[in-house]
C-alpha positions as CSV (number, residue, x, y, z in Angstrom):
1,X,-7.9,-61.9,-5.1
2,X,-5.4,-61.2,-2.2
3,X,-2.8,-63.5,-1.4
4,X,-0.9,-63.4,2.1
5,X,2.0,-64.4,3.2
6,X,0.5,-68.1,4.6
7,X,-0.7,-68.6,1.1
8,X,2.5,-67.6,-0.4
9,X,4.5,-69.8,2.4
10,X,2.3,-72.3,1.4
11,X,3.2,-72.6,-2.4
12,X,6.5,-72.2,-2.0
13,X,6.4,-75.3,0.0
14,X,5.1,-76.7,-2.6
15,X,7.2,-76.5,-5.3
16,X,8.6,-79.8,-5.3
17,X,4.7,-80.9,-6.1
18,X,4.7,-79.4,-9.7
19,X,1.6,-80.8,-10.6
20,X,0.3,-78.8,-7.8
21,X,2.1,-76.0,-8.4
22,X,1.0,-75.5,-11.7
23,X,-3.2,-76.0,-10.7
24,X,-2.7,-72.9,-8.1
25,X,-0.9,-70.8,-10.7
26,X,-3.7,-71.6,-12.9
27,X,-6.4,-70.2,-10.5
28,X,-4.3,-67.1,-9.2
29,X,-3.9,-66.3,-12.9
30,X,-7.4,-66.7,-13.5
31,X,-8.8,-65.0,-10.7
32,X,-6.4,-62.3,-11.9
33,X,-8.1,-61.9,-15.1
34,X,-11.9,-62.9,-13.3
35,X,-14.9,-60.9,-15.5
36,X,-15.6,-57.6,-13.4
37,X,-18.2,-56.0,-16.0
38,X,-20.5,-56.6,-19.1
39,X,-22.1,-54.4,-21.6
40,X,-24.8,-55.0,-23.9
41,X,-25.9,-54.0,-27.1
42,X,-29.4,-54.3,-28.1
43,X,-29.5,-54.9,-31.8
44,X,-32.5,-54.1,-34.6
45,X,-35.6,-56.3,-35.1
46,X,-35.4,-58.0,-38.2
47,X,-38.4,-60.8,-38.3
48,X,-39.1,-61.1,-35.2
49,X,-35.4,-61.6,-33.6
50,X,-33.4,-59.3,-31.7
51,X,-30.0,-60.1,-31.0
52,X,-28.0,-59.2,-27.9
53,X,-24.2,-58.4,-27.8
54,X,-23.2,-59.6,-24.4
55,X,-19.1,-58.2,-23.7
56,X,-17.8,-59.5,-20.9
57,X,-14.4,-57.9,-19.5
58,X,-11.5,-58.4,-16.9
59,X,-10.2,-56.2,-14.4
60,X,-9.1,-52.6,-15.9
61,X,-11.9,-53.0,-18.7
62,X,-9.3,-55.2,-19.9
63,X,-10.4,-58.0,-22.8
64,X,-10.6,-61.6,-21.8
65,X,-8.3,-64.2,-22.7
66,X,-10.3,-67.4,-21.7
67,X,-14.4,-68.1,-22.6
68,X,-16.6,-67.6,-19.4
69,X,-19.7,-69.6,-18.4
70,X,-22.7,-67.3,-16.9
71,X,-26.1,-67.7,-16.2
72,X,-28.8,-65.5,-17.9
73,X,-32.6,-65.5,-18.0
74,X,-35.4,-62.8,-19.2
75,X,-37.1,-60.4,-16.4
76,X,-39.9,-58.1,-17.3
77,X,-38.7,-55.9,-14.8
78,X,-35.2,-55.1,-12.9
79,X,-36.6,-54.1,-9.9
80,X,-38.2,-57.5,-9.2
81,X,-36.1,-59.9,-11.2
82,X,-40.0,-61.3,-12.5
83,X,-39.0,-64.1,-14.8
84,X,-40.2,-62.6,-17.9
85,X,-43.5,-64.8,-19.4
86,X,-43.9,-63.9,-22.8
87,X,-43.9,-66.8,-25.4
88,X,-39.8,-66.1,-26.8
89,X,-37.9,-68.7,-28.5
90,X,-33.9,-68.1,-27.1
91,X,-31.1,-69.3,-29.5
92,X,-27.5,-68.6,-29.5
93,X,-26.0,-66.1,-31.8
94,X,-23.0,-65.8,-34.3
95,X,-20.6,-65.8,-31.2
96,X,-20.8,-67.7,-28.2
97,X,-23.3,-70.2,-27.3
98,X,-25.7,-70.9,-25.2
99,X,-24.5,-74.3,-23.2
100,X,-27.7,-75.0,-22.0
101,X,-31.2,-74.0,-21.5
102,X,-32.2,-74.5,-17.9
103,X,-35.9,-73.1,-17.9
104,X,-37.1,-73.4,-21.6
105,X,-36.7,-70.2,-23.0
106,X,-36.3,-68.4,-20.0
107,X,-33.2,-69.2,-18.2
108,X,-30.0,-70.4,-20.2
109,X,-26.5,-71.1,-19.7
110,X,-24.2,-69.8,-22.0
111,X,-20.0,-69.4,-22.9
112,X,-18.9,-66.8,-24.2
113,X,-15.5,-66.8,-26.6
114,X,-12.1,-66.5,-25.7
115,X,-12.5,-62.7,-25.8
116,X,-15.4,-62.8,-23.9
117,X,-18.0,-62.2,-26.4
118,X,-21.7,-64.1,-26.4
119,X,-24.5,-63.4,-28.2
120,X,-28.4,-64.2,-27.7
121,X,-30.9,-64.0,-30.5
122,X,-34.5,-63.7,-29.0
123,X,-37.7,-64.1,-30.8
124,X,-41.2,-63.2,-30.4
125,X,-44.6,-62.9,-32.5
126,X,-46.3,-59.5,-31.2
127,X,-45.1,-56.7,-29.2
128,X,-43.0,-57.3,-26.3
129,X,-40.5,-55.7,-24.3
130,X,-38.0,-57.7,-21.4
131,X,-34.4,-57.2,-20.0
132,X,-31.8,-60.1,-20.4
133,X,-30.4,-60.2,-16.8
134,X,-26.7,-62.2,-16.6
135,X,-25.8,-64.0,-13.5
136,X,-21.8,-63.5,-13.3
137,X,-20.3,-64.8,-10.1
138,X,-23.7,-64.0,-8.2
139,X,-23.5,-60.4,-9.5
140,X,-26.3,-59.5,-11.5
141,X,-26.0,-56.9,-14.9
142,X,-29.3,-56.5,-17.2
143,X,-29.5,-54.8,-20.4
144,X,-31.5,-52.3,-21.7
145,X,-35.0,-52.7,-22.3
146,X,-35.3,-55.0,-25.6
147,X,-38.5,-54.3,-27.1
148,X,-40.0,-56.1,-30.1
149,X,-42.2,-53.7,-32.0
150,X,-44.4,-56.3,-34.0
């Protein structure tokens, strides 16, 4: 995030309104440290469940110091974003959580911790294979392919 020298005028009028003040120096600092990338690691099956490592870093590769909310849902593929329509059950992992799930087991809304860690168990009966896709400020990162073998 840029700021000008309007916007900068434009504070420093504003000091004597600390409330204010202190709300804008909150979001220039956090825009400062906004999420620019995440990784994933896909982890073994062990009955049934796969969980995902979702890492979610600042500018510079730099480790977060506040939780972030993002959107994420299943696609069978990454060239279509095809909501992915095989019968998994979505839970949250050991860090993070999952806020809320907006399509049943599909689409979820999750937080990640301070650090900007998340994880995302997925289950399935059978052989399958899908991407988790996150939605982090309308950019879009998918993991590897996740394949359940049984």
């Amino acid at each position: 995030m840029t700021i000008g020298k309007a916007e900068t005028k434009a504070v420093e009028g504003m000091a004597t309104n600390r409330p204010l003040t202190r709300k804008l120096t909150e979001i220039i600092d956090r825009a400062s440290d906004g999420p620019y990338s995440v990784t994933f690691s896909v982890g073994a099956e062990a009955t049934n469940a796969i969980v995902v490592d979702i890492t979610i870093k600042g500018a510079g590769n730099a480790t977060l110091t506040t939780p972030v909310v993002f959107d994420a849902f299943l696609v069978s593929n990454v060239s279509t974003n095809a909501l992915n329509t095989n019968d998994y059950t979505i839970a949250a992992g050991a860090s993070g959580g999952i806020v809320v799930q907006l399509v049943a087991d599909q689409v979820i809304r999750c937080i990640t911790t301070s650090a900007g860690l998340s994880k995302v168990s997925l289950t399935i009966s059978g052989a399958a294979t899908c991407f988790l896709a996150v939605n982090l400020n309308g950019r879009l990162f998918y993991s590897p392919a996740i394949t359940h073998a049984s």
